[in-house]
C-alpha positions as CSV (number, residue, x, y, z in Angstrom):
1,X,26.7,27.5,81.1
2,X,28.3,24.8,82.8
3,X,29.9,22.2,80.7
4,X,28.2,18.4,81.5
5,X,28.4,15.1,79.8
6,X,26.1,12.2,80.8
7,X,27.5,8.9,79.7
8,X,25.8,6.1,78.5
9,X,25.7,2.7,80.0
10,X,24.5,-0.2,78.2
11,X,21.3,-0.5,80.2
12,X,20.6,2.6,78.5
13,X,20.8,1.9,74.9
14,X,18.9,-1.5,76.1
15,X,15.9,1.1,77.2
16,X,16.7,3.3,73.7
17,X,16.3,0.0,71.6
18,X,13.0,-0.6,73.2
19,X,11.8,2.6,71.0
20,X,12.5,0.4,67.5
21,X,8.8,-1.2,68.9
22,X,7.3,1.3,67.1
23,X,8.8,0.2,63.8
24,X,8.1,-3.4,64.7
25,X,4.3,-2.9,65.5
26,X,3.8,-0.9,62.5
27,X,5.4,-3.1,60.2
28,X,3.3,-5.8,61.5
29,X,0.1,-4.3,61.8
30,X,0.7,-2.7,58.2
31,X,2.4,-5.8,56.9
32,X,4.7,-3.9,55.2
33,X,7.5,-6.9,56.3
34,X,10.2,-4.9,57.5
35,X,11.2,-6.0,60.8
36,X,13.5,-8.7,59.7
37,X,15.5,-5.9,58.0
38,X,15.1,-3.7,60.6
39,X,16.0,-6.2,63.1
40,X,19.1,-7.0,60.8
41,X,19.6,-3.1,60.2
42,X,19.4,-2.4,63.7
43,X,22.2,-5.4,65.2
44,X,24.4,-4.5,62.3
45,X,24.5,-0.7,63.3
46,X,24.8,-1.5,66.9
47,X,28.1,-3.8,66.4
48,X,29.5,-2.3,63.8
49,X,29.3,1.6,66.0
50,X,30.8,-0.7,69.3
51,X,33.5,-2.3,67.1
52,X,34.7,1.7,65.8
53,X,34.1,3.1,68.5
54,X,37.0,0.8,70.4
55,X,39.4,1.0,67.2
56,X,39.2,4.8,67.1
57,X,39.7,4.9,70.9
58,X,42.7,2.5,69.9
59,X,44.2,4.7,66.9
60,X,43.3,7.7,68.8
61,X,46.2,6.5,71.5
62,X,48.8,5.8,68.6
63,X,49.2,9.0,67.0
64,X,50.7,7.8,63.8
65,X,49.7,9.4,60.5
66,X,50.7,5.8,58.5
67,X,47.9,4.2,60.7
68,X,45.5,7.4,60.7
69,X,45.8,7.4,56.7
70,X,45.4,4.0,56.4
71,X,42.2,4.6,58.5
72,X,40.6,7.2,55.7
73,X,41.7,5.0,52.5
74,X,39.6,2.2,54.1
75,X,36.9,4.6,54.8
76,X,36.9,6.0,51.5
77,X,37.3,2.9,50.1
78,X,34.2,1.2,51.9
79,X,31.8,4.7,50.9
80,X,33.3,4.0,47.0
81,X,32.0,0.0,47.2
82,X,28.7,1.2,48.9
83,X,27.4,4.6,46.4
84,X,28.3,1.6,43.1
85,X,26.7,-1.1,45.2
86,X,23.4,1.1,45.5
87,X,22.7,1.6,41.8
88,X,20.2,-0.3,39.7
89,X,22.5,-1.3,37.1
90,X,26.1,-1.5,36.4
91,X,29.2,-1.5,34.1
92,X,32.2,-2.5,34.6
93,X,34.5,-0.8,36.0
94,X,31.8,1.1,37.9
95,X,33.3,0.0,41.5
96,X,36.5,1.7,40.7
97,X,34.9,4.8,39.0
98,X,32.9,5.5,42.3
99,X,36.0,4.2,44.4
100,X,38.6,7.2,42.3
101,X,35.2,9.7,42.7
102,X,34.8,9.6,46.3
103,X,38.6,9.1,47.6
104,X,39.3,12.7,45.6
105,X,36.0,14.7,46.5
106,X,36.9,13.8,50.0
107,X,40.1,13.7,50.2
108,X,40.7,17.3,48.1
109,X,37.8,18.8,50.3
110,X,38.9,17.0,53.9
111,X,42.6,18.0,53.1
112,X,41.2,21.7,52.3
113,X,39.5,22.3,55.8
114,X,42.2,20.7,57.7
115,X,45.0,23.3,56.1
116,X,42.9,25.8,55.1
117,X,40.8,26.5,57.5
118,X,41.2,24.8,61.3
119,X,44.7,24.5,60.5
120,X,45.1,21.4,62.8
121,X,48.5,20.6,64.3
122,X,49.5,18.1,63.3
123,X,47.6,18.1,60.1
124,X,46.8,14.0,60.7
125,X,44.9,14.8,64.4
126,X,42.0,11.8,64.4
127,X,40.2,14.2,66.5
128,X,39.4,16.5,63.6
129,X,40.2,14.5,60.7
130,X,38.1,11.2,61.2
131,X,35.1,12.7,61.8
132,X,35.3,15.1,59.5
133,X,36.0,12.9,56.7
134,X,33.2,10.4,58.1
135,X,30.6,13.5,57.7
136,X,31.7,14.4,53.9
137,X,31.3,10.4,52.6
138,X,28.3,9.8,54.0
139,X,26.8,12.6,52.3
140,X,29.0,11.8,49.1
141,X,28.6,8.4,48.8
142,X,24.7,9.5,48.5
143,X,24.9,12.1,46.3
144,X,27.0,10.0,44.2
145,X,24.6,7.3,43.8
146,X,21.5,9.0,43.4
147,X,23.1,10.8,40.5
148,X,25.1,7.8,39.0
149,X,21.4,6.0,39.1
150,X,20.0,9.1,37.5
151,X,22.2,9.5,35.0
152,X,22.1,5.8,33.4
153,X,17.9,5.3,33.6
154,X,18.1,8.3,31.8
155,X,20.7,7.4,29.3
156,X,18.7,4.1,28.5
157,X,15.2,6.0,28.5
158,X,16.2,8.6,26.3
159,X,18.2,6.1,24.1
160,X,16.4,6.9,20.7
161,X,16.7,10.8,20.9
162,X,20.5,10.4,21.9
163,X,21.4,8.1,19.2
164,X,19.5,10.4,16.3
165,X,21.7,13.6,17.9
166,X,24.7,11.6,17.2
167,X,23.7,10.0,14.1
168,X,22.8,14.1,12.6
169,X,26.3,14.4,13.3
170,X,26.0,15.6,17.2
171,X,29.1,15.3,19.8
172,X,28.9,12.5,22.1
173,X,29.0,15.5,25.1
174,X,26.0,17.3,23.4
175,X,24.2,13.8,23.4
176,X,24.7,13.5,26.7
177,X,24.7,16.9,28.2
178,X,20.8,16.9,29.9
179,X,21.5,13.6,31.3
180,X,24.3,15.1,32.9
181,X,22.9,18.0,34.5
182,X,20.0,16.6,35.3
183,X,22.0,13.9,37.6
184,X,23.8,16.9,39.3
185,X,20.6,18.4,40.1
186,X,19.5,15.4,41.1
187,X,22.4,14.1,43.4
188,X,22.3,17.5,44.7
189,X,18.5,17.8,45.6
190,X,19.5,15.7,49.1
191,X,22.3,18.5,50.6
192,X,20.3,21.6,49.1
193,X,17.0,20.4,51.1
194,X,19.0,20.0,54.5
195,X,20.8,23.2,54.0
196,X,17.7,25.2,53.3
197,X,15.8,23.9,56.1
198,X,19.2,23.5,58.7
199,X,18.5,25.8,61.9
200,X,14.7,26.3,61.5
201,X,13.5,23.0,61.2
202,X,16.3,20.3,61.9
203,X,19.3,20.7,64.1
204,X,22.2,18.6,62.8
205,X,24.0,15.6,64.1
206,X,27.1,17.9,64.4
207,X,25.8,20.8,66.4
208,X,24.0,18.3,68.7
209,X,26.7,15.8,69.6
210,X,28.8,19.2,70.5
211,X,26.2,20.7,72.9
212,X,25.5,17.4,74.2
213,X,29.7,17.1,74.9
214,X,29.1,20.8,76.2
215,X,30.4,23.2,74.2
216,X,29.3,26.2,73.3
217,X,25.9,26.7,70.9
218,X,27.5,29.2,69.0
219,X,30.6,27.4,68.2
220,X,29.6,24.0,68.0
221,X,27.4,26.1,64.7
222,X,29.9,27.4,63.8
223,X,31.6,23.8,63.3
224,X,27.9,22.9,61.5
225,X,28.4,25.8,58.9
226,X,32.1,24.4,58.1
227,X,31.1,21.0,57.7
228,X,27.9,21.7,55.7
229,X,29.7,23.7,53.2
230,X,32.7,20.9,53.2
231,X,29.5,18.1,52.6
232,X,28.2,20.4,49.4
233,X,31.4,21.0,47.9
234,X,32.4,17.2,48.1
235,X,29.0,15.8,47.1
236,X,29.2,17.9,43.9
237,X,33.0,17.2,42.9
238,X,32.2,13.4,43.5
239,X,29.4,13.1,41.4
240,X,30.2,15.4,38.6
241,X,33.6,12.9,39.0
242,X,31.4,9.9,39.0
243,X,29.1,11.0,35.8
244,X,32.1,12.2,33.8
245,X,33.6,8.5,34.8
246,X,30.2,6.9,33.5
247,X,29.7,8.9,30.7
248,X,33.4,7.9,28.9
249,X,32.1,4.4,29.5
250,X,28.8,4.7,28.3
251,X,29.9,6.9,25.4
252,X,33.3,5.7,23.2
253,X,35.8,7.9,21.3
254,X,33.9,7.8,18.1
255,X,30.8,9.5,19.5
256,X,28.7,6.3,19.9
257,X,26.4,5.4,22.5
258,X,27.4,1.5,24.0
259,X,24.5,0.4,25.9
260,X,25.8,-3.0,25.5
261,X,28.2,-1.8,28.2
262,X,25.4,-1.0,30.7
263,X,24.0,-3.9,32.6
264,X,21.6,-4.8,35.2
265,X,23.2,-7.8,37.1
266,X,20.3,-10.3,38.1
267,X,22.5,-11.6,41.0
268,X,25.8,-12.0,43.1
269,X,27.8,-14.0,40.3
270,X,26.7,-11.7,37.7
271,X,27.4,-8.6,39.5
272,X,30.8,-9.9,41.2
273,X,32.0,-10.7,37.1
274,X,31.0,-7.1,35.9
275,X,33.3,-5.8,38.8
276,X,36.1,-7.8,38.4
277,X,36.1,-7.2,34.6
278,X,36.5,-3.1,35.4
279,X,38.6,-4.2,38.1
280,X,40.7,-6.2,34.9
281,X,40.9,-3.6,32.2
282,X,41.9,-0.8,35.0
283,X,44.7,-2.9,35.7
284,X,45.9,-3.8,32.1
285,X,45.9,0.1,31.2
């Protein structure tokens, strides 16, 4: 098979956007008032994707691990800020629980497939190792927050049954034990359905962008197995990180629940005071 790439111009993502009309007209017709959004959704991606795509062509150039590394802590740090900032409620001190969850899933499964198993050389190349990382918080960050939502909507529902277990003399961890498995299955659910259904009915972003670059189908799959086993192993250390995090919060050394530490900001002030306190007492520690 001979090995072709057809680039891009910008008259041709002009002619892709032209698709999103399908959105538009359906929003409109349905009034279901999402083209605003979309519209907002859409510009955002589009800069935001030009804007990378020059600074990675930029650190690609350098080859310095400082700036590389530098590169993954502000990744890690923005997929942190955006699995707290898509929960219902909050606590404080959430923003750095998810911040510590993330940066170690990743980081421990990243570092893992980069020695372990492509063995890059060096270990910092930004070929492999920023998209690679890219891949497993994307997937994190989502586990992380449907499990962190999960787990507190269920602490508050089942707040009567909890606090009877403790008050007959239960431990805070049998109190809290469904709530915690039920928000690993739960974050979970989103990687098991992909991987089940992965090579019969969807073709991943990974195996695609390597065929369309022209390699080879069977080892851009290859690649595809690697980084779906990387994305399941991260999503479940981060969350079961993250629900550990919220359950020493939620749940103090004397085997009380503290819903009065749980809160559902109502809007930016209120939710910019609950994360500066966690920010606070993290730093007074």
């Amino acid at each position: 098979m001979t090995s072709t790439y057809v680039s891009l111009s910008v008259v041709d993502l002009v002619l892709a956007s032209l698709l999103l009309a399908i959105n538009f007209a359906l929003s409109f017709a349905l009034r279901l008032r999402l083209g605003m959004p979309l519209l907002v959704a859409s510009v955002r991606m589009t800069v935001q994707l030009l804007v990378i795509g020059r600074v990675l062509k930029w650190i690609f150039a350098l080859d310095r691990p400082l700036v590389i590394l530098a590169l993954a802590v502000v990744m890690s740090t923005l997929a942190g800020v955006a699995a707290a900032g898509r929960t219902s409620r909050r606590f404080a001190g959430i923003y750095w629980d998810s911040l510590v969850s993330v940066l170690g899933s990743s980081f421990v499964i990243t570092g893992f497939a980069l020695f372990g198993i492509l063995r890059v050389e060096p270990w910092y190349e930004p070929q492999y190792l920023v998209p690679l990382l890219g891949m497993v918080l994307g997937n994190t960050l989502s586990g992380i927050s449907l499990a962190t939502d999960r787990f507190m909507e269920g602490i508050s529902d089942r707040r009567d049954s909890i606090e009877t277990l403790l008050a007959l003399g239960g431990t805070r961890w049998e109190a809290a034990l469904g709530e915690v498995q039920g928000a690993m299955r739960t974050g979970m659910i989103p990687t098991l359905n992909s991987m089940a259904v992965m090579g019969l009915v969807s073709l991943p972003g990974m195996t695609t962008g390597q065929i369309l670059a022209g390699a080879a189908p069977g080892e851009a799959v290859r690649y595809q197995i690697v980084i779906m086993f990387m994305i399941a192993s991260a999503t479940a250390l981060g969350i079961l990180g993250m629900v550990l995090l919220a359950f020493r919060t939620l749940f103090d050394k004397r085997h009380r629940l503290r819903l009065d530490r749980l809160a559902e900001p109502k809007d930016a002030a209120s939710l910019l005071r609950i994360a500066s306190r966690g920010w606070t007492s993290k730093l007074r520690r």
